[in-house]
Structure formats: C-alpha cells, structure tokens
C-alpha positions in Angstrom: 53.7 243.3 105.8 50.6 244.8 108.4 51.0 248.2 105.7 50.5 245.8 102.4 47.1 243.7 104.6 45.6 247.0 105.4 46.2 248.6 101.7 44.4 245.1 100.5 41.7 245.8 103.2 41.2 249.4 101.9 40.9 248.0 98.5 38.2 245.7 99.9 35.6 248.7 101.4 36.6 250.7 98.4 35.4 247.9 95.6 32.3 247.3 98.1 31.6 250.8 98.7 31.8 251.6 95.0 29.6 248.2 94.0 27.2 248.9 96.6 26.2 252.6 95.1 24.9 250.7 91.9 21.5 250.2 92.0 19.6 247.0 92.6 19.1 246.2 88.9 22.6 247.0 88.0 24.0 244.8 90.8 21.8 241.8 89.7 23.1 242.3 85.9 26.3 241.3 87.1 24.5 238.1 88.3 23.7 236.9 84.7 25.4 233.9 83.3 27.0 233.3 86.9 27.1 230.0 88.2 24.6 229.6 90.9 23.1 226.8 93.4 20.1 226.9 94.8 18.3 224.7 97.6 14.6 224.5 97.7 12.4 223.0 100.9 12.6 219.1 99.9 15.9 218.9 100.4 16.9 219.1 96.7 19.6 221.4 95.0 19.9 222.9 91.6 23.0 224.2 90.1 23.1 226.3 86.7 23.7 229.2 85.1 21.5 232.6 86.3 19.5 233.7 83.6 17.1 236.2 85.5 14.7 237.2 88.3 11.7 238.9 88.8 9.8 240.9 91.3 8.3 237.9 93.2 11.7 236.7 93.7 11.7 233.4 91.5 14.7 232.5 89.7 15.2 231.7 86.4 18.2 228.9 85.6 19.7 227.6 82.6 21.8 224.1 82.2 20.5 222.9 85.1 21.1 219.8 87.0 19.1 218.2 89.9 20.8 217.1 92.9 18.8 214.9 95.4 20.2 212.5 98.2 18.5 209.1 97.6 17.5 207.1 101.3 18.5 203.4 99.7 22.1 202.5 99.6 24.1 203.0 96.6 27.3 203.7 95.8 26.8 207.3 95.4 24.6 209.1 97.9 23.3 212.0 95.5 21.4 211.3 92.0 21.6 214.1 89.2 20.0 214.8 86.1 19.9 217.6 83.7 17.0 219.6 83.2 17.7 222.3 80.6 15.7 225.6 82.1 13.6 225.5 84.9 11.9 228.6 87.1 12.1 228.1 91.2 9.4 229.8 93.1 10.8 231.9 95.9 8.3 230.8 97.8 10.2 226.9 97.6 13.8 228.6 97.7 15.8 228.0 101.1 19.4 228.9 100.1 21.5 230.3 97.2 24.9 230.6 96.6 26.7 232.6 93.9 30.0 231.3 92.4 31.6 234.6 92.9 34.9 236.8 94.9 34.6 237.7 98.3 34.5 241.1 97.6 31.1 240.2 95.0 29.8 238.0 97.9 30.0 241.3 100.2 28.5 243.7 98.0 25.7 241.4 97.1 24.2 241.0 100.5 23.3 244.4 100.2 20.9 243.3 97.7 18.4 243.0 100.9 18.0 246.8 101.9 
C-alpha cells in the first residue's frame, strides 16, 4: 500500500517536472477553453471560459456570467447575469482559479518565475 502512494507520488513530480520545462506560452495554451473564475476588487466574480491573455496580464473570458452578493434580503444572496465576452484589467483582478487536476494546479504556479 505505502509502495503504490509513493509510485503515485513519483508520478506527481514527474508530470510536474515534465509540465514545468514547457515554456510560459506553451503552459498558458493549455489554459484555453478552460473553465476559469476570476475575482476582481468590488467584490464581484466572473466565471467563463479562458480565451487569452496578454502581456499586461488582463484576461480575456468568453460565456461569462457576473456573480455579485446583493446587501438587501432575498432569497438568494448572489445575482448573476450573462455577459457574453468581457476583458478584466489585471490591474482590478484579486483571485483566479482554474478548473483543473492537482497536478495542472501545481505546474501552473510556476507560471510566476
């Protein structure tokens, strides 16, 4: 049983390791048409599918829908409404999340360096 964890945690570095070697632009093409959600400084979230990026850092997502917590009391806590395609400024983004594996999740933080 410890023999089969440690073969799946060799399998782990190894897919990391080898995704890691890729280059940045490479490692972002497997990025497109991902689900992603991103949080910008007012409090709202978008979710949608990742179309690109550019130098600056803004993000380009398609099939989006707004998510924003309303103050009054409702039944539902959260509005939404679709927006199509929409570009966030880096400069507004506070989070993003990739709908991804754990071992994609790991070699994409290497994005930074």
């Amino acid at each position: 049983m410890e023999q089969e964890e440690a073969e799946r945690s060799t399998t782990v570095v190894t897919s990391t390791s080898e995704d890691s070697s890729l280059d940045p632009i490479s490692r972002v093409r497997k990025l497109l048409f991902r689900q992603m959600l991103v949080g910008i400084k007012d409090g709202r979230f978008f979710l949608g599918n990742f179309h690109c990026i550019d130098k600056q850092g803004n993000i380009l997502l398609q099939d989006t829908v707004e998510y924003r917590s309303i103050r009054r009391s409702s039944p539902s806590p959260t509005e939404q409404r679709c927006l199509g395609m929409i570009l966030i400024p880096s400069s507004c983004r506070t989070s993003c999340h990739v709908d991804c594996s754990i071992e994609e999740q790991l070699s994409l933080i290497q994005l930074k360096e």
